[in-house]
N, C-alpha and C positions, 0 to 999 in steps of 0.2 A: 779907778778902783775906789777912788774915795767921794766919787758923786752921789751923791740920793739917788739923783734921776740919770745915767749913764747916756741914756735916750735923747731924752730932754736938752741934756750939754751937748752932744751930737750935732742937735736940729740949731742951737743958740750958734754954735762955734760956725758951720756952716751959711748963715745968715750973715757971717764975715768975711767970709771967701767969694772971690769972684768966681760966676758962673763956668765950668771947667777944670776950675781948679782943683787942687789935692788937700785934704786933709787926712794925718799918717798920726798914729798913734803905737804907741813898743807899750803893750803890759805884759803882767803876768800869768802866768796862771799857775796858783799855788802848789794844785794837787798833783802836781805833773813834776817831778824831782830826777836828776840826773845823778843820785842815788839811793840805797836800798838800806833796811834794818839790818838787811846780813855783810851788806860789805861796809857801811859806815854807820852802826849803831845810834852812836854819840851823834852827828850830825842830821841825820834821817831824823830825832828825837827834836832837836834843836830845829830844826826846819817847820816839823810838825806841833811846835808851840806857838814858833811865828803867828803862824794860818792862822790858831787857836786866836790870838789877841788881835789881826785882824778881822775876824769875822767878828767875836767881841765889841771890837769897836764901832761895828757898822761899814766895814770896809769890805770888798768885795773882792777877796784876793786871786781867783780863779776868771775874773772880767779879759782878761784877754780871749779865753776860749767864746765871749760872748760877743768880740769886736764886729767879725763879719754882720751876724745879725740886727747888732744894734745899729750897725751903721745903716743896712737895708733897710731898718724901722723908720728911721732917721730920716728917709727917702732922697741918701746919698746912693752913690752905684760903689760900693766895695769892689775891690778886686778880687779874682775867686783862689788867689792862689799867694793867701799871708806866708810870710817869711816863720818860722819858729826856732830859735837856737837857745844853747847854754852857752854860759860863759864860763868852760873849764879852766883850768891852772894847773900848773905841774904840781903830783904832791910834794911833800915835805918840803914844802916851800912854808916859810911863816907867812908869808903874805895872805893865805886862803886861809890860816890858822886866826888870822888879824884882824880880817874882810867880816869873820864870819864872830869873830867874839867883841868887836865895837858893834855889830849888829846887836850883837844879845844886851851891850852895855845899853845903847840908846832904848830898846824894847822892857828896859828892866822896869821901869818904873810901871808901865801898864801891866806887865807880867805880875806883878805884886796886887797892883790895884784889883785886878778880875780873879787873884785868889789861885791864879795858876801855878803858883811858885813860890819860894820865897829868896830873900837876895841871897842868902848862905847857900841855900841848894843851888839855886843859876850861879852863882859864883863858882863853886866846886866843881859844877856838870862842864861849865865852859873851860875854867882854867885846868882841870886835870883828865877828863874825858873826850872834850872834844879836842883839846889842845895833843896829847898821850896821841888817838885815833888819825886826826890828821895828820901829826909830824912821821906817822911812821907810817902811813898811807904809800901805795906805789901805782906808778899809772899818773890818771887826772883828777882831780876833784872839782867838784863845782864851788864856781864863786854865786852863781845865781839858780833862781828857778827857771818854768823851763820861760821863756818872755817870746809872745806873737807880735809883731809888726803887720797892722793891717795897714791900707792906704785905700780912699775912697775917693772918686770924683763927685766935685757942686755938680748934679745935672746944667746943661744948659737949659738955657727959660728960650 
């Protein structure tokens, strides 16, 4: 996610595996969420500023959905059949209320910097919307986006 060349690191990392060997990578892929605007407003918002300040920064936060290919590029043998899950949590649990507003703490400062936000709006959006939304949540909620798990074989030489 946060390589220039995604490709490029592929082929380098590979050139350190023994022939046969596995090289296995878990990203994300941003645009793909295990919820919606209508059932968890607040969060869906929040998830979708994240994306905003990675792509911002140069980061590539949908690179999971690219693993298969770049590893083929890469002229590793990918598996044809990646893993993909969430990582839900029961609601009204603080923990998912926690997970997901130390998130917004650590991203505050780029959120500011690219003009996304400011700290009194992320402050209020986090501590009384997303917090309000989550706590009274029923069901699962996500702790993460959705994350692929590709794994590729060093060809043999």
């Amino acid at each position: 996610m946060f390589m220039h060349d995604p490709t490029e690191a592929l082929r380098l990392f590979a050139e350190r595996v023994r022939p046969g060997g596995i090289l296995a990578f878990c990203e994300q892929a941003a645009s793909v969420t295990a919820t919606t605007e209508n059932t968890q407003p607040a969060l869906a918002a929040l998830l979708a500023l994240f994306t905003s300040v990675f792509q911002r920064s140069g980061a590539q936060p949908d690179i999971g959905t690219e693993l298969y290919s770049r590893m083929r590029d890469a002229g590793l043998q990918p598996h044809p059949r990646p893993l993909a899950e969430f990582v839900l949590h029961p609601a009204h649990d603080t923990l998912t209320y926690r997970r997901w507003a130390q998130f917004a703490r650590s991203m505050l400062p780029k959120i500011v910097d690219y003009g996304l936000g400011t700290e009194e709006e992320i402050r209020h959006s986090v501590e009384h919307n997303l917090r309000d939304e989550l706590l009274a949540a029923t069901g699962l909620v996500p702790l993460s986006w959705l994350m692929i798990s590709q794994w590729a074989r060093v060809p043999a030489q």
